[in-house]
C-alpha positions in Angstrom: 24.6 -108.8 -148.9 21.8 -110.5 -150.9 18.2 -109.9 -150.7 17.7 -112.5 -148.6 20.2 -110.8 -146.1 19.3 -107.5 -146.2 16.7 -106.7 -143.6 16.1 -104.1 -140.9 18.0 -105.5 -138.0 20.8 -105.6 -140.9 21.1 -101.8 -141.8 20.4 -100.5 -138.3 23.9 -103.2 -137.2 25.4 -101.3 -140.8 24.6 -97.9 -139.7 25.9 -98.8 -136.4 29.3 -100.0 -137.6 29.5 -96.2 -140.0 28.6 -94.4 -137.0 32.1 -95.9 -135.6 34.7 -93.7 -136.9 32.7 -90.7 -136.0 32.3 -91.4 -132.6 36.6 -91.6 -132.6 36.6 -88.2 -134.0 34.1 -86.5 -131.9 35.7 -88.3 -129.1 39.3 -86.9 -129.7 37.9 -83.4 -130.3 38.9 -80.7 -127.5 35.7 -79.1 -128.5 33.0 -79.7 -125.8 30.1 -79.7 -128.6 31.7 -82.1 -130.1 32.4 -84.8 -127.2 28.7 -84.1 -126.3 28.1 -85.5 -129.7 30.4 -88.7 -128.9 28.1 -89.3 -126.2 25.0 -88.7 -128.1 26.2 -90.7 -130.8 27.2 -93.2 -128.5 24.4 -93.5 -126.9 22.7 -94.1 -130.2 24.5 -96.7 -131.3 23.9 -98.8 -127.6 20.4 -98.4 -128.3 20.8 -99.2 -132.1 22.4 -102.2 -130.4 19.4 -103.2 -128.3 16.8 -102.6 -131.4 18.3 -104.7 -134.0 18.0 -107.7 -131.7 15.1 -107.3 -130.6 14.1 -106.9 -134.0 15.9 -110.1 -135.1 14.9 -112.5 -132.7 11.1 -111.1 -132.7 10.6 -111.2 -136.6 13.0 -113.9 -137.2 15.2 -112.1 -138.9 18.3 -113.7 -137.6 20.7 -113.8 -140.4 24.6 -114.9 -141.2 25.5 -111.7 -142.2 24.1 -110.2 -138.9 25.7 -112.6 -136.8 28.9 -111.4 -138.5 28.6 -107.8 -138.3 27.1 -107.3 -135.0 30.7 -108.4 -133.2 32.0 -106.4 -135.2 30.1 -103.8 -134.3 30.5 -104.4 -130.9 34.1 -104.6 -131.3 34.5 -101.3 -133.4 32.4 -99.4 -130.7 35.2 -100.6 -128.0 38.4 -99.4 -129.9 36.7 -95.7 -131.5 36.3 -95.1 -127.4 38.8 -96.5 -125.1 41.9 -95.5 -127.8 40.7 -91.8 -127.7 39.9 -92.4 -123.6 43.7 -93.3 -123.8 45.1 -90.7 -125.9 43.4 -87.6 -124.1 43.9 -89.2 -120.9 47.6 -88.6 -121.2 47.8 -85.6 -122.3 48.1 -83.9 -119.3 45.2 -81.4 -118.9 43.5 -80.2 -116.1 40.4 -82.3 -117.5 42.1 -85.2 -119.2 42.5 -87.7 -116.3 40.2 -90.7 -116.3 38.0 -89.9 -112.9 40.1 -92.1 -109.7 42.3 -93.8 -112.2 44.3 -90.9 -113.5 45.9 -91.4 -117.0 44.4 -94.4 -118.2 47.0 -97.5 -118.2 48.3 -99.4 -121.1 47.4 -102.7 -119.2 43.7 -101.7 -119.2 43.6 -101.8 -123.2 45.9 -104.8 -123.5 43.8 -106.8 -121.1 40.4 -105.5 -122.8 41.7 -106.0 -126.1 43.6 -109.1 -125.3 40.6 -110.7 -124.3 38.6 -109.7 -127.7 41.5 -111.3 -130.1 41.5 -114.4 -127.8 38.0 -114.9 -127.6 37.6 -114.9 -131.2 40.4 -116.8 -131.8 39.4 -119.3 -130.0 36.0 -119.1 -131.4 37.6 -119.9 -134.9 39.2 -122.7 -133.0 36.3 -123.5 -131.7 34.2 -123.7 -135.1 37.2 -125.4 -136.8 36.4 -128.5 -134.6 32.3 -128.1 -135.3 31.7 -126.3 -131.7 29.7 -122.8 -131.8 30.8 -120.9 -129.2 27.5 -118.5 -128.4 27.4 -115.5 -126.3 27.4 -116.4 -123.1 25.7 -114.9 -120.0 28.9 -113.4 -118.3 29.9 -112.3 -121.9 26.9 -110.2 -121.9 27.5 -108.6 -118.7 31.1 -108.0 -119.4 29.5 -106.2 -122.6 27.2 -104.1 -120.4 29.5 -103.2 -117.4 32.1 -101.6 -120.6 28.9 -99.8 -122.2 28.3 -98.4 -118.5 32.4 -97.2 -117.9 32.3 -95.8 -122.0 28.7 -93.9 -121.8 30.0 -92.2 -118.3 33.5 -91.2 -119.4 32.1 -90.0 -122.8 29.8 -87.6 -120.7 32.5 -86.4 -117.8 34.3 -85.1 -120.4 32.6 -82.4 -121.6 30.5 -81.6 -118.6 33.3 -81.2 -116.4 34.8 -78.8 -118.4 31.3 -77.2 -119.0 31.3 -76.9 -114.8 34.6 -75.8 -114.5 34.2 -72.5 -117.4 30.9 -71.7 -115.8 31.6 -72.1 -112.3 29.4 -74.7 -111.4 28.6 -75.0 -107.4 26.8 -75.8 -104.6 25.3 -79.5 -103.4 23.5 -80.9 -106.5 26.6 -80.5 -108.6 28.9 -81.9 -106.3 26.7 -84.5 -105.4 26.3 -85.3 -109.1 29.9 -84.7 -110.1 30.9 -87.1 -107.5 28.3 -90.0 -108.5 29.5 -89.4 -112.1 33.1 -89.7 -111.4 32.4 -93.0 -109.0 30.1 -94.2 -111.6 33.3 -94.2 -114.4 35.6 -95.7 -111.7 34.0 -98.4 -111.0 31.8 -99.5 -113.5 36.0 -99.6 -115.4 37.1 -102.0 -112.1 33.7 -104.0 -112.5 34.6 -104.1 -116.7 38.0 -105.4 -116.1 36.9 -108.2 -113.5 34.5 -109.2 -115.8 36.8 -109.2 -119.2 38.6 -111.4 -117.2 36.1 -114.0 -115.4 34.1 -114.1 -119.0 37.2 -115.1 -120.7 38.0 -118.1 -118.3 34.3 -119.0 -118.0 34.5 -119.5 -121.7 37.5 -121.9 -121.3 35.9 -123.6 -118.6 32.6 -123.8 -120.4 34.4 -125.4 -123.3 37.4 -127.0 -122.3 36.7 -130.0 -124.3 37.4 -128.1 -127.1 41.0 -128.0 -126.3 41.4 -131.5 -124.9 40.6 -131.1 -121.3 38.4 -133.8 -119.8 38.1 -135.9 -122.5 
């Protein structure tokens, strides 16, 4: 980056994209510490997330580079969680199973994922032809509903096994046990209706770009 590029917002979106790998390997850990440090670090990075705009826009300090590396960011934080959701889902444990889903299926990353490489292929497209695609609203809730399944699996993980050694009981934990586990579930559905309905509202939005309705 050159001086001109390196600013706050900047590092904090650099630090973010670092922070990455170690979030997959706390994540993948059978230790409990450590998955309690995915979600920490997790939850650092969403936050990190919500800073360095608010920084940007505020201060102006809305750059190239940081249009380039926060999607990638973004992107980065969705494959270091939902591969390791998929690998200890299927192994088979007592504690592995993703809460009212059960192993997690392939079609759930394929369909996330999917949506990511077409997006920005299409963005590409998009900008080949002198169209900017921005961020659109149901983008951005897409975005949030994933943050919302990742953040609640990342935590079930370890605190269920935490309950189970120590023999958690009584209303409060199963009341909170069970909000937890409906929380994951569904905010997952609500993720997946929304990968979808974001991608086609971008088509829709810009369906000149490929021809339509010209």
């Amino acid at each position: 980056m050159t001086d001109s590029q390196v600013n706050l917002p900047n590092v904090i979106t650099v630090a973010r994209i670092f922070m990455c790998p170690v979030i997959f390997w706390l994540a993948v850990s059978p230790s409990v510490e450590a998955r309690f440090g995915a979600f920490a670090l997790f939850f650092a990075a969403g936050l990190s997330d919500v800073w360095d705009g608010w920084l940007a826009r505020k201060y102006d300090l809305i750059t190239d580079v940081g249009k380039l590396l926060d999607p990638i960011a973004d992107k980065l934080l969705l494959v270091v969680t939902l591969i390791p959701f998929y690998i200890i889902s299927h192994r088979g444990g007592p504690f592995d199973a993703v809460p009212w889903w059960g192993p997690l299926p392939l079609w759930v990353l394929l369909v996330i994922f999917g949506r990511e490489l077409f997006i920005t292929l299409f963005r590409s497209y998009a900008a080949n032809r002198g169209v900017v695609i921005a961020a659109g609203s149901s983008g951005k809730r897409k975005a949030m509903f994933q943050m919302f399944f990742i953040g609640g699996l990342l935590l079930w993980y370890p605190l269920v096994r935490v309950g189970a050694e120590r023999g958690w009981s009584g209303p409060f934990w199963s009341f909170f046990s069970t909000g937890l586990q409906a929380w994951v579930a569904i905010f997952l559905a609500l993720a997946l209706i929304l990968t979808v309905y974001s991608m086609l509202d971008y088509l829709w939005s810009y369906r000149r770009v490929v021809g339509i309705d010209d």
